[in-house]
C-alpha positions in Angstrom: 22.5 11.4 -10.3 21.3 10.6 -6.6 18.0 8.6 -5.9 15.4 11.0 -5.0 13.0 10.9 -2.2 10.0 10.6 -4.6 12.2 7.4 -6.2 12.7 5.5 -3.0 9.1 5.8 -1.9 8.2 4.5 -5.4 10.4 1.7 -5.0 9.5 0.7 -1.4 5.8 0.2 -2.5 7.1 -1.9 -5.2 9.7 -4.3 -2.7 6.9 -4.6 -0.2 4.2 -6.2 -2.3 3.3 -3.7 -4.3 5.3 -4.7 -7.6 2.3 -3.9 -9.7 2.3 -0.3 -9.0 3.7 0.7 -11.8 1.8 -0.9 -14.5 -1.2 1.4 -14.2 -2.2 3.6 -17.2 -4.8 5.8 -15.3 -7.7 4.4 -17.3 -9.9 5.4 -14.1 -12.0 1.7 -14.3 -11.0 1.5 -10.6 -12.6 4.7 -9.3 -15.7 4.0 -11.8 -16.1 1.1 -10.2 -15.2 1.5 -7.1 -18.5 1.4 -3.9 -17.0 4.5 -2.5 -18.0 6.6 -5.6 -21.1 4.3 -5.9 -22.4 5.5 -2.3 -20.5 8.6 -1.6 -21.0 11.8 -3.4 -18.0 13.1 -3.5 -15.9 10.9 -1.6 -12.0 12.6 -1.0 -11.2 8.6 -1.5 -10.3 8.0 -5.1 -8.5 4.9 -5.9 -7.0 6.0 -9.3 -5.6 9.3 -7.3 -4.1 6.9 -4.5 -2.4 4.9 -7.1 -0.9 8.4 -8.6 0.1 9.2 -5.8 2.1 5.9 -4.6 4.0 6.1 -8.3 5.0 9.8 -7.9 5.9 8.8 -4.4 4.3 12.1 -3.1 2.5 12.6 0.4 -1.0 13.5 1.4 -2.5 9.7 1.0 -2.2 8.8 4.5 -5.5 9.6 6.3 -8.1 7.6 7.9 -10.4 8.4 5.0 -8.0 7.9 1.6 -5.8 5.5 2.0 -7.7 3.5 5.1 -10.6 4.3 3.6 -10.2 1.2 1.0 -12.1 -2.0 2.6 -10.0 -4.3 -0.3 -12.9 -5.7 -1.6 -11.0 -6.7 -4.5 -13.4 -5.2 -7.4 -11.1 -2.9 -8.9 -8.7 -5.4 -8.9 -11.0 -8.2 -10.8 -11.9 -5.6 -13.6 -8.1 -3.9 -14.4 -7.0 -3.8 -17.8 -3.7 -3.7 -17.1 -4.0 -6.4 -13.9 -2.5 -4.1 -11.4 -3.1 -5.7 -8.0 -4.2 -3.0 -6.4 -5.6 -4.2 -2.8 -1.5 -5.6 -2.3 -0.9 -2.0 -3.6 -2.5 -0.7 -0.8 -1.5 -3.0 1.7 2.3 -2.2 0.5 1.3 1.5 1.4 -0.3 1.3 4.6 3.2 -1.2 5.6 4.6 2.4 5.0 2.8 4.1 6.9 2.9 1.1 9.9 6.5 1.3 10.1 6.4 5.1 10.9 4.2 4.4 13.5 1.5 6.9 11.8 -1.6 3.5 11.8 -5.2 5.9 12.3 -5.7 6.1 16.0 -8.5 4.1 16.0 -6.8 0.9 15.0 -4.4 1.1 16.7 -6.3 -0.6 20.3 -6.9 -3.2 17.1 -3.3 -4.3 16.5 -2.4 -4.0 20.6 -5.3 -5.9 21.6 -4.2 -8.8 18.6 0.0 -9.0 19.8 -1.3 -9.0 23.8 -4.1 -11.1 23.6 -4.3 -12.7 20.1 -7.3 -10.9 19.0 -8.5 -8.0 17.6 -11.7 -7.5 20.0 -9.9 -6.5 23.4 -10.9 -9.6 24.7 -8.9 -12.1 27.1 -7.2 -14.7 25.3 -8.5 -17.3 28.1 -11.8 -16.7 27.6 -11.8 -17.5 23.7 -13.4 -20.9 23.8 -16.6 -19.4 25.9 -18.7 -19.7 23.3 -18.3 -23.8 23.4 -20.0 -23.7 26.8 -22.8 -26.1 26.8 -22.3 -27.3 23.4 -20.0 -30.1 24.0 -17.5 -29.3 21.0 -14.9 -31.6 20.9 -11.5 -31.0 21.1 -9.3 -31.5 17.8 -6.8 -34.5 18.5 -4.4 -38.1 16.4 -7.8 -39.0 14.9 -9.7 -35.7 14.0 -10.5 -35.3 10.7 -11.1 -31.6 10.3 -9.7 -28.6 12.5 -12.6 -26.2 13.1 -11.5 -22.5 13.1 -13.5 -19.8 14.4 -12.8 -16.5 13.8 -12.0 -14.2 16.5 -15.2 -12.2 15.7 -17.7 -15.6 15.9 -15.5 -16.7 19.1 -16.0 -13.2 21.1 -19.0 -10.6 19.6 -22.1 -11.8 20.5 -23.8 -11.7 17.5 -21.4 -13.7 15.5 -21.4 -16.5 18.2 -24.7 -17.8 16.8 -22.4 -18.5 13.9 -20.2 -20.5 15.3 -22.7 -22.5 17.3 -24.7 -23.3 14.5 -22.0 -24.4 12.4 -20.9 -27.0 15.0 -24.7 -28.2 15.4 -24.6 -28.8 11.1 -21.4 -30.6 11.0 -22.4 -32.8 14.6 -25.9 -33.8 12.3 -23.5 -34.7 9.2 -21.1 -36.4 11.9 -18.2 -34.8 10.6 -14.4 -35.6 12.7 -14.2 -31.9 13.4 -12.7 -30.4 16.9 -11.1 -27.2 17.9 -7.6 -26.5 19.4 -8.5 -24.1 21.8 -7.7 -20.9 23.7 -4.4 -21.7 22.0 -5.6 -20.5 18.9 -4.8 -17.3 18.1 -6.1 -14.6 15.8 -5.2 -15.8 11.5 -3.9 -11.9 11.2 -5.6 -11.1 8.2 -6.7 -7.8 9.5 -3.4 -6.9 10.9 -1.6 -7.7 7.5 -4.7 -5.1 5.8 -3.9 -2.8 8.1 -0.5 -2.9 7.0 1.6 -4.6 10.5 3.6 -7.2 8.1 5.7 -7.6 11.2 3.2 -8.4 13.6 0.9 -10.8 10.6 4.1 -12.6 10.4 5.0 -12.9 14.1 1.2 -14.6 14.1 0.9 -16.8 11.1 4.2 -18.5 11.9 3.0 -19.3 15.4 -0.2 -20.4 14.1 1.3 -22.8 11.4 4.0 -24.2 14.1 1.1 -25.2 16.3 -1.4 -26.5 13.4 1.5 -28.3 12.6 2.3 -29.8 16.0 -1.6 -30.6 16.6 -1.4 -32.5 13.2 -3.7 -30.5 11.6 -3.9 -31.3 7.9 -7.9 -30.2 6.5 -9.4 -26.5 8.0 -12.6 -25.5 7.4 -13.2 -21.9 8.1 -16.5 -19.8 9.6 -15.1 -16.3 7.5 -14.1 -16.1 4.5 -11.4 -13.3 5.8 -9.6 -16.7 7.8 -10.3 -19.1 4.3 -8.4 -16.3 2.2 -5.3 -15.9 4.6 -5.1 -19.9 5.2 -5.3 -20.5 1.7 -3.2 -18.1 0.2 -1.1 -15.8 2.6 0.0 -18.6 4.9 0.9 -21.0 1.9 3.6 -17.9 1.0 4.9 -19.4 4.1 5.2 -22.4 3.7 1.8 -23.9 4.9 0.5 -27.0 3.4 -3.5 -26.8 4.8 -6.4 -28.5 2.7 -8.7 -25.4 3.9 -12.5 -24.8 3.0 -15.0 -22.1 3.7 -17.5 -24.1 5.8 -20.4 -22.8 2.6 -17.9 -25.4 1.0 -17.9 -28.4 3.1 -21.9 -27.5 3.6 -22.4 -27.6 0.0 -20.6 -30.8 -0.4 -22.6 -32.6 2.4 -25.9 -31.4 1.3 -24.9 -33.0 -2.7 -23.2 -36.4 -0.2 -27.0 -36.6 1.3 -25.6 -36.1 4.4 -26.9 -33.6 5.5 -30.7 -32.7 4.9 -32.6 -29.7 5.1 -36.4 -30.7 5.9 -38.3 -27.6 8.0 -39.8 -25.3 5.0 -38.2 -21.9 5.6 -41.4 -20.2 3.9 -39.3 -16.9 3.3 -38.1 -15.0 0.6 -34.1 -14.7 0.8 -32.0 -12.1 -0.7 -27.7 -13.1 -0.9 -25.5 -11.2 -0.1 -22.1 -12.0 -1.9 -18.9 -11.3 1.1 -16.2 -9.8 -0.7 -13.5 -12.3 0.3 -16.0 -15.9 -0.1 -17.1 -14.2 -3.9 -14.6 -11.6 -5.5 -11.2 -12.9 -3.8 -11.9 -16.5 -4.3 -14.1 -17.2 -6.9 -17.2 -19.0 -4.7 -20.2 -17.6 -5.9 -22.3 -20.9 -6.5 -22.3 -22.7 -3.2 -24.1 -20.8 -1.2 -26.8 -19.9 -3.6 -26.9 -23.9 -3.3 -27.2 -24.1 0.0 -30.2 -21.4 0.0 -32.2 -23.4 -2.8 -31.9 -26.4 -0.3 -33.9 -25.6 2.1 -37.4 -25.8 1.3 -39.7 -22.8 1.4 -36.8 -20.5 0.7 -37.5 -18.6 -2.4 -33.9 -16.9 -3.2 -33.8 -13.5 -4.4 -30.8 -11.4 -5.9 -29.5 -7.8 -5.6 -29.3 -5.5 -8.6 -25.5 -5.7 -8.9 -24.9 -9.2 -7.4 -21.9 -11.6 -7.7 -18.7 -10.2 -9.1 -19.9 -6.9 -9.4 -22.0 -7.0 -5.6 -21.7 -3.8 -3.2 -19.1 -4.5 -0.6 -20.6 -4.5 2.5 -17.7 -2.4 4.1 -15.9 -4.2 6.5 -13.0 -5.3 5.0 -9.2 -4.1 5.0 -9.5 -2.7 9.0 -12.9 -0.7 8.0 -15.0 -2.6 10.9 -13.3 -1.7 13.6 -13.2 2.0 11.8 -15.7 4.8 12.5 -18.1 5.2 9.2 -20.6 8.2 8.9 -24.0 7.0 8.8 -24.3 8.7 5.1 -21.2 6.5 4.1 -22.4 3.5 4.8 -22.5 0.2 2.4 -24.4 -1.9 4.3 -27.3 0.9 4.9 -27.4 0.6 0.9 -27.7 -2.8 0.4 -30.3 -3.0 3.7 -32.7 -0.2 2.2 -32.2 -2.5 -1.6 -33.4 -6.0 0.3 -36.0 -4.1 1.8 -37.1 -2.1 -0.8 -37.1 -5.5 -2.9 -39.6 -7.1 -0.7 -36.6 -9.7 1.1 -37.9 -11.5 4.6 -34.5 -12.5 5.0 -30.9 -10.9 4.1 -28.6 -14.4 4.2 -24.7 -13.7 3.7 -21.8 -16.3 4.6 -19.2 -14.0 6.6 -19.3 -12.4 10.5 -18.7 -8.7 9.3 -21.1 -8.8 6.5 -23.6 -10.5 9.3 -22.1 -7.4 12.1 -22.4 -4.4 9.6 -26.1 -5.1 8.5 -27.1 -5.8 12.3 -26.1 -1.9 12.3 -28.1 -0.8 9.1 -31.1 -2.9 10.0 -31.3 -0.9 13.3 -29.9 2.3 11.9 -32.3 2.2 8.6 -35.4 1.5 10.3 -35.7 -2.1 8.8 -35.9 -4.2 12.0 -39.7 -5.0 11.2 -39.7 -5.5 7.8 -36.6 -8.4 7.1 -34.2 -10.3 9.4 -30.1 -10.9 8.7 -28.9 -14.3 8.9 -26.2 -16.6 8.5 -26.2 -19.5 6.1 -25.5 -21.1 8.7 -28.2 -20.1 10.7 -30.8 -20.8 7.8 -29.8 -24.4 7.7 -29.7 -25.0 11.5 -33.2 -23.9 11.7 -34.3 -26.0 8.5 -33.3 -29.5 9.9 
């Protein structure tokens, strides 16, 4: 009997990533659990349905708002009874889609802007360093310790800058070896890969790892969790060797060394938010809730559902640089929560978790009642 259509669409899920596909039962946990259902009434994105639909090998999946709609937050996947690794699931889906050219319209700028220029923000690839200017950040060379890599978001939205700037002033006070490559960096690809270009992820994590590799780099600490996740674990697929840390790591570790001391009382009450990829993807939950409870003054709150089970914020898997109703929106959520909860402060550790709640705090009508920071940020200010 000849392969159907239905089979080799089944199989090419499975041979791209996907090989868990067929070990779900339909149980529904994922869509239960799932922050689309959580926020959106009737949502056409149903996680269960998309996972039907990729073992039937049927059609009809391939919109902006079902199978792009999933920001791979990684919560379905931490709670499946039968271990079905469902955000590679997707990703093996949307490589599908990629290689017939049919990528939503609006990310597709994205993944031109990342092969011409090396990021994803449309930005000149000479002008990546520009944040550096006036901070004196030294240059990674033979006898640096630690390669500091900024994300393309912290090196070129405006906003996420501060990030970047205050992380260098922490690790300068803790005189940490740290130095930067430079405009010969290049976006880590962890987007691209979401958004399901496996050709073009590949094309930039082997260029990245040959040049890491030629500066000598050994240790990485990170300013997103996004970069941690792909340095960590996709690039080692690879072949990468990298001692890599999220920088709430090394913080964390130099605040227990005494070598770096928080003294300025912050006098604030601080609500965490937990990024998907720093929390649910790699299990760091209890570093940056140690970071907050050094600084003095800062009274540290929680959200309702916080930790493992925390609302994704919505930028993940492609979803920042996708249009989101105003009604659909994760981030207005958790804003309206912290407010609601009495928070001065709403402190997360990753650039589009910092980016998205900008937008709520503006868009909800919370800019006088609590301001969104940066751990990063928070401990510059207390030193």
């Amino acid at each position: 009997m000849p392969i159907t259509p239905y089979y080799e669409v089944n199989q090419a899920v499975v041979a791209t990533g996907g090989d868990t596909l067929n070990h779900c039962m339909q149980c529904g946990l994922c869509a239960g659990l799932c922050p689309w259902g959580r926020v959106v009434e009737g949502s056409p994105f149903v996680i269960r349905k998309l996972i039907r639909l990729g073992q039937l090998g049927t059609e009809g999946y391939e919109s902006d708002d079902i199978l792009f709609a999933c920001t791979t937050c990684n919560l379905c996947v931490r709670n499946c009874p039968r271990q079905v690794k469902i955000v590679d699931v997707v990703r093996s889906m949307r490589s599908m889609i990629a290689e017939t050219g049919a990528i939503p319209q609006g990310l597709r700028p994205i993944l031109g802007s990342v092969h011409s220029q090396g990021n994803p923000w449309a930005e000149e690839k000479t002008k990546r360093i520009n944040w550096t200017q006036g901070l004196d950040v030294p240059l990674f060379g033979p006898d640096t310790e630690y390669f500091l890599f900024v994300c393309c978001t912290s090196a070129y939205e405006q906003r996420s800058q501060k990030i970047a700037k205050a992380l260098v002033a922490l690790l300068k006070a803790a005189g940490v070896s740290f130095g930067i490559i430079g405009n010969d960096e290049a976006c880590c690809g962890e987007s691209v890969r979401k958004i399901g270009d496996e050709g073009l992820f590949n094309k930039i994590a082997e260029q990245n790892i040959a040049l890491y590799k030629e500066k000598g780099v050994k240790k990485i600490i990170t300013t997103s969790p996004h970069c941690f996740t792909t340095f960590s674990k996709d690039y080692s697929e690879l072949g990468a060797d990298f001692e890599v840390q999220h920088y709430s790591q090394f913080l964390a570790q130099l605040v227990k060394e005494g070598r770096l001391t928080p003294q300025k009382s912050l006098g604030k009450k601080v609500v965490y938010h937990d990024p998907c990829y720093l929390g649910r993807h790699n299990e760091l939950f209890d570093q940056p809730r140690e970071l907050i409870r050094a600084i003095p003054g800062a009274e540290l709150m929680e959200f309702s559902q916080n930790k493992g089970l925390s609302l994704c914020c919505g930028g993940g898997g492609g979803r920042l640089w996708m249009e989101t109703k105003p009604e659909q929106r994760f981030s207005d959520k958790k804003m309206i929560e912290a407010a609601d909860r009495g928070a001065e402060v709403l402190a997360t550790a990753c650039p589009y978790c910092v980016s998205l709640f900008e937008d709520s705090r503006k868009g909800t009508g919370k800019e006088d009642q609590l301001v969104v920071k940066d751990l990063t940020e928070l401990l510059q200010e207390s030193l």
